[in-house]
C-alpha positions in Angstrom: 131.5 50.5 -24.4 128.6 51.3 -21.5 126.3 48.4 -20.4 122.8 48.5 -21.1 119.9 48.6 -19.1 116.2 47.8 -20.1 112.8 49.1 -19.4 110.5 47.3 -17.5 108.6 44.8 -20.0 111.0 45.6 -23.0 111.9 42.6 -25.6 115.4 43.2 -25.8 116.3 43.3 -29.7 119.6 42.2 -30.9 122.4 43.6 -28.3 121.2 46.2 -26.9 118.1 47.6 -28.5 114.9 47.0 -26.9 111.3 47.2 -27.9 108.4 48.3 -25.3 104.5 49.0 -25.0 104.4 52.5 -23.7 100.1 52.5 -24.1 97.7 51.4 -25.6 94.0 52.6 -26.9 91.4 49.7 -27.7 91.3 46.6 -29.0 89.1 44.0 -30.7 86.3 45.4 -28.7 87.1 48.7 -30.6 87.3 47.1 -33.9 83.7 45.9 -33.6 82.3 49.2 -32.0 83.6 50.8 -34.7 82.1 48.2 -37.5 78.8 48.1 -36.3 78.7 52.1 -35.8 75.1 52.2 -37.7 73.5 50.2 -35.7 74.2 51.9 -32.6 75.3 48.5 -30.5 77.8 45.4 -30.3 77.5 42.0 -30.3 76.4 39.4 -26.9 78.9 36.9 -28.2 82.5 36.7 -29.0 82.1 34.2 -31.9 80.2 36.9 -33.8 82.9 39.5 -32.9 85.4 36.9 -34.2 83.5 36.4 -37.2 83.0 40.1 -37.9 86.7 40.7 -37.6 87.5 38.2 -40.0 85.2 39.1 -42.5 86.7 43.1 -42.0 90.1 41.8 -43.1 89.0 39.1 -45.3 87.8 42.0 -47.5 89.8 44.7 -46.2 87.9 46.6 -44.2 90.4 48.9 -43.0 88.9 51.5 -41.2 87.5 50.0 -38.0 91.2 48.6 -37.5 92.6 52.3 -37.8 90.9 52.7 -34.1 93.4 50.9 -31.8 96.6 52.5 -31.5 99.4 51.5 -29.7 102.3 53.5 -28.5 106.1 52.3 -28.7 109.2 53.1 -26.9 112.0 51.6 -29.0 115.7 51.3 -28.9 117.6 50.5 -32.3 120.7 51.4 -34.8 120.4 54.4 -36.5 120.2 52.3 -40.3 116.8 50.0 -38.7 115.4 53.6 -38.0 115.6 54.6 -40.9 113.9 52.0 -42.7 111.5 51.4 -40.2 110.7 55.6 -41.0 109.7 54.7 -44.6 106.2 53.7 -42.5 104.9 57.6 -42.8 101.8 57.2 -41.2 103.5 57.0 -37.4 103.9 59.6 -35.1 107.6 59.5 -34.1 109.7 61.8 -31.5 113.2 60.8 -31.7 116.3 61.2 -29.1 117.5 64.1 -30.5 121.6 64.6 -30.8 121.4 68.7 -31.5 120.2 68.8 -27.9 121.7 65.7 -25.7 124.9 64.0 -26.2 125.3 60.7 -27.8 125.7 57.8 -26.0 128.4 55.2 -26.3 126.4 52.4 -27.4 126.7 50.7 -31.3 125.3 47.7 -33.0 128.1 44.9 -33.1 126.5 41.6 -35.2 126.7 38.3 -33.9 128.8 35.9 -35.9 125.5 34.3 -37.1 124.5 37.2 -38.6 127.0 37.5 -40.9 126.6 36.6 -44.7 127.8 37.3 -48.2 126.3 39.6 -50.7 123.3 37.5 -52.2 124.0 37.0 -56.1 120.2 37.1 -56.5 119.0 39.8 -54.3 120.7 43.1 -54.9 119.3 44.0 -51.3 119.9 40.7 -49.2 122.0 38.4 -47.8 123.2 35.1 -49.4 122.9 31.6 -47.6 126.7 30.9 -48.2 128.6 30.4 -45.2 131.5 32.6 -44.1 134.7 32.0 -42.9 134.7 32.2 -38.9 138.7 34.2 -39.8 136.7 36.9 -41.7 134.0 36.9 -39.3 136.0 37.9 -36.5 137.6 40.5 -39.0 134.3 41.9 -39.7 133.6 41.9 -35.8 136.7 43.9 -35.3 136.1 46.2 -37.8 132.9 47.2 -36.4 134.2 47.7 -32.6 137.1 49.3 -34.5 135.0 52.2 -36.1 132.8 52.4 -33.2 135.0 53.4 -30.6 137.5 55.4 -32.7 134.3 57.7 -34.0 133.2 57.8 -30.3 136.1 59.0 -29.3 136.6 61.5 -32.1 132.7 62.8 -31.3 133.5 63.1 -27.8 136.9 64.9 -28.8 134.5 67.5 -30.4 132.3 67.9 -27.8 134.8 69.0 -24.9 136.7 71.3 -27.6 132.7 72.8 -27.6 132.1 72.0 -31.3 128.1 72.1 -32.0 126.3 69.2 -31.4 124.5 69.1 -34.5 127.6 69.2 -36.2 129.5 66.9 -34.4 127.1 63.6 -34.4 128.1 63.6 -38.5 130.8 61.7 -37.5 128.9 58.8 -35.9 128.3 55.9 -37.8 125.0 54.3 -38.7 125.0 51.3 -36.1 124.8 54.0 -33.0 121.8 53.5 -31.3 119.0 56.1 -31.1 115.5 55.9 -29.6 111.7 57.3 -30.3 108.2 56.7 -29.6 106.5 55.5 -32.5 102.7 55.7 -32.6 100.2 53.9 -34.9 97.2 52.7 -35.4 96.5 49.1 -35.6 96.0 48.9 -39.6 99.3 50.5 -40.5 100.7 48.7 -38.1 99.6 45.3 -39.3 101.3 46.4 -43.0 104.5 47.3 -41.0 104.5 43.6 -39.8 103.8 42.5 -43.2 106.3 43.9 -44.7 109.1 43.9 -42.2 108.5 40.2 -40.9 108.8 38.9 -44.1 111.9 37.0 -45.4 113.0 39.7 -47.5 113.4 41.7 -44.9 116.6 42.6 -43.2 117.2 40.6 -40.2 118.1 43.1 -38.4 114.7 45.0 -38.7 112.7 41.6 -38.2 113.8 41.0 -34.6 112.0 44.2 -34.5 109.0 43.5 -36.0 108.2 40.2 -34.6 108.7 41.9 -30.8 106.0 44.2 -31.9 103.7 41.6 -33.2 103.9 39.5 -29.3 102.7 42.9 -28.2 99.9 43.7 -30.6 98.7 39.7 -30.2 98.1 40.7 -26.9 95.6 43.2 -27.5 94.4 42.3 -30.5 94.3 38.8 -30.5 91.2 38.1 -32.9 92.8 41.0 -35.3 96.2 39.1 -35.3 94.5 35.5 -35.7 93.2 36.8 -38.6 96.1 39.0 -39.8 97.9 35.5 -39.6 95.4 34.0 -41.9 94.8 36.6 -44.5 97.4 38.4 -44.8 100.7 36.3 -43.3 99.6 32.9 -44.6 96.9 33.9 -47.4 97.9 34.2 -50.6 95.8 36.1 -53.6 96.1 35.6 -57.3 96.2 37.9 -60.3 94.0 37.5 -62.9 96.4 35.5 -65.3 97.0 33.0 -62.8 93.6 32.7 -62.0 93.0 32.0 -65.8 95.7 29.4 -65.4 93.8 27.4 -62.4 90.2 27.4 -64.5 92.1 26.0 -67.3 94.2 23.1 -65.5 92.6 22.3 -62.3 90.0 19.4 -62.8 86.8 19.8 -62.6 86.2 16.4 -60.4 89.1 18.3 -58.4 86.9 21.3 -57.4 84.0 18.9 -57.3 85.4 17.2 -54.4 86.4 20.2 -52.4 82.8 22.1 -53.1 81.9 18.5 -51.4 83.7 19.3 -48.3 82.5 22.7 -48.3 79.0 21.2 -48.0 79.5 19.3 -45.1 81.5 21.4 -43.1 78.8 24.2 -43.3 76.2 21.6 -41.9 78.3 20.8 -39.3 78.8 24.8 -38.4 75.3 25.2 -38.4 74.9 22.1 -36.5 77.1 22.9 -34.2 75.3 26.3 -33.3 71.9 24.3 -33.7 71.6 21.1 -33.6 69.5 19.2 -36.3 68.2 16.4 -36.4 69.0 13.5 -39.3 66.5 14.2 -41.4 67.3 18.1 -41.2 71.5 17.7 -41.5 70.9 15.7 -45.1 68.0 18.2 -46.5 70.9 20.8 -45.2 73.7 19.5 -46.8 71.6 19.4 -49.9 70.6 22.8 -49.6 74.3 23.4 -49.4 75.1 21.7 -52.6 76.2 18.7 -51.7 75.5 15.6 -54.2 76.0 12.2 -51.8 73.4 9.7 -51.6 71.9 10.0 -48.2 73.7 6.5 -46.9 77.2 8.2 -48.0 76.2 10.8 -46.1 75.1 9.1 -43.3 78.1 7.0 -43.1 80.9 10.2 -43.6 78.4 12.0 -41.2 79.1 9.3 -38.7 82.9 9.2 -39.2 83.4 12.3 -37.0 85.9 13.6 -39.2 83.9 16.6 -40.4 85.1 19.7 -38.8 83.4 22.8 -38.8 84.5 26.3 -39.9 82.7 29.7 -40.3 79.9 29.7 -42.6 80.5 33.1 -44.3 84.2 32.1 -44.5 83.0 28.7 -46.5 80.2 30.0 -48.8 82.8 32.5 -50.1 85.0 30.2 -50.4 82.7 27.8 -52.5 81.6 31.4 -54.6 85.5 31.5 -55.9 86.0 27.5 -56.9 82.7 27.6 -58.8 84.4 30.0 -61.1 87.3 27.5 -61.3 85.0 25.4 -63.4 84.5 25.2 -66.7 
């Protein structure tokens, strides 16, 4: 089978796929231009763009996200295309073989990447270790089918057999190529879904190359893509029901407690107070120390601020965890 060669500032994907940033059309800038489209203007500081961002998708906001795009150039088997094509909302011109010829070049996994049927997951792979002998069976089996349908395809070709006709021969773990455009929101729910665990392996290598590229961009978007979305987690109504009726109250107490103080030290942080103003504040905020604890935890150093939309939300969903 033919070497491969890679485009300038691909991420090489499993053996010889690649994934690439062809272009690119705005970025956070764009997300907050878009937001604040009523008012005609952006922000003078890049905390309150950061803060916007969050907030958009904290609550899902998805519009102002939908105007970055990004263009891709990608290289992969034919079976990761076409679960990566179950994303509809992409534009997507693929290496057509009705017009060109196919090119000698299949997907061969790595002994590592080799696992039994999972007994759990109808659509996954098991943990269990396999035997290195069947491995290298497995390996074989793939070069095997590979070069034996290459050379059949390419028999067809010089006898002048259609193109389009011929290429049904192929297996699924040829490589083919596209450009996939998206827009930053869709591609964000690609991520989601396709870095997950559940995900095939072989479309996560994928994935997280794409995500090192849209970081770069977007890197206030992807922070909080990483928090909300990647690392959040939301609850259903039953389970909510569930945390009123078992979690504490002296619990949620204690955390509304930290709430308190680490929105004084936000706002001290962007203003500084004096003492008398950081107690009055932090009993504005709803905390309940005497003012020596306060003092004395104040003193510490160990309160750490936040974002103060972030924590008053936060306090507005524990205050319904008590009963």
């Amino acid at each position: 089978m033919s070497g491969t060669e890679y485009p300038e500032g691909a991420i090489k994907c499993l053996d010889k796929g690649f994934i690439r940033l062809v272009d690119s059309m705005g970025g956070d800038d764009a997300i907050v231009q878009a937001a604040r489209v009523s008012y005609g203007k952006g922000t003078k500081k890049v905390s309150q763009d950061r803060g916007l961002i969050r907030y958009l998708m904290r609550h899902r906001h998805t519009t102002p996200f939908e105007m970055v795009e990004f263009k891709f150039h990608c290289k992969m088997p034919i079976f990761v295309a076409r679960q990566w094509v179950r994303h509809r909302t992409a534009n997507i011109n693929e290496y057509s073989l009705r017009y060109s010829e196919a090119r000698d070049e299949f997907y061969i996994p790595g002994k590592d990447d080799i696992h039994f049927q999972s007994k759990l997951n109808k659509q996954g792979r098991a943990v269990e270790e396999v035997p290195d002998e069947l491995k290298e069976k497995i390996i074989g089996y793939f070069r095997d089918v590979s070069e034996q349908s290459f050379r059949i395809y390419r028999e067809l070709n010089e006898a002048g057999i259609a193109r389009e006709l011929a290429r049904a021969i192929l297996p699924v773990n040829i490589y083919t190529e596209w450009y996939w455009k998206n827009d930053l929101h869709n591609i964000l729910h690609f991520l989601h879904l396709r870095m997950d665990t559940h995900a095939q392996y072989e479309i996560r290598v994928y994935a997280r190359a794409m995500a090192t590229f849209v970081k770069k961009i977007a890197p206030i978007a992807y922070e909080a893509f990483e928090d909300y979305v990647i690392n959040g987690m939301r609850f259903s109504g039953p389970e909510q029901h569930l945390f009123t009726k078992r979690i504490p109250p002296r619990v949620v107490e204690d955390i509304l407690e930290d709430i308190a103080y680490r929105i004084v030290a936000t706002l001290h942080r962007n203003k500084t107070r004096t003492g008398d103003e950081l107690y009055e504040l932090y009993r504005k905020n709803g905390g309940k120390d005497s003012r020596t604890d306060f003092e004395l935890k104040w003193a510490s150093g160990e309160v750490e601020p936040g974002n103060v939309r972030e924590l008053r939300e936060f306090k507005e969903k524990l205050l319904q965890f008590k009963v």
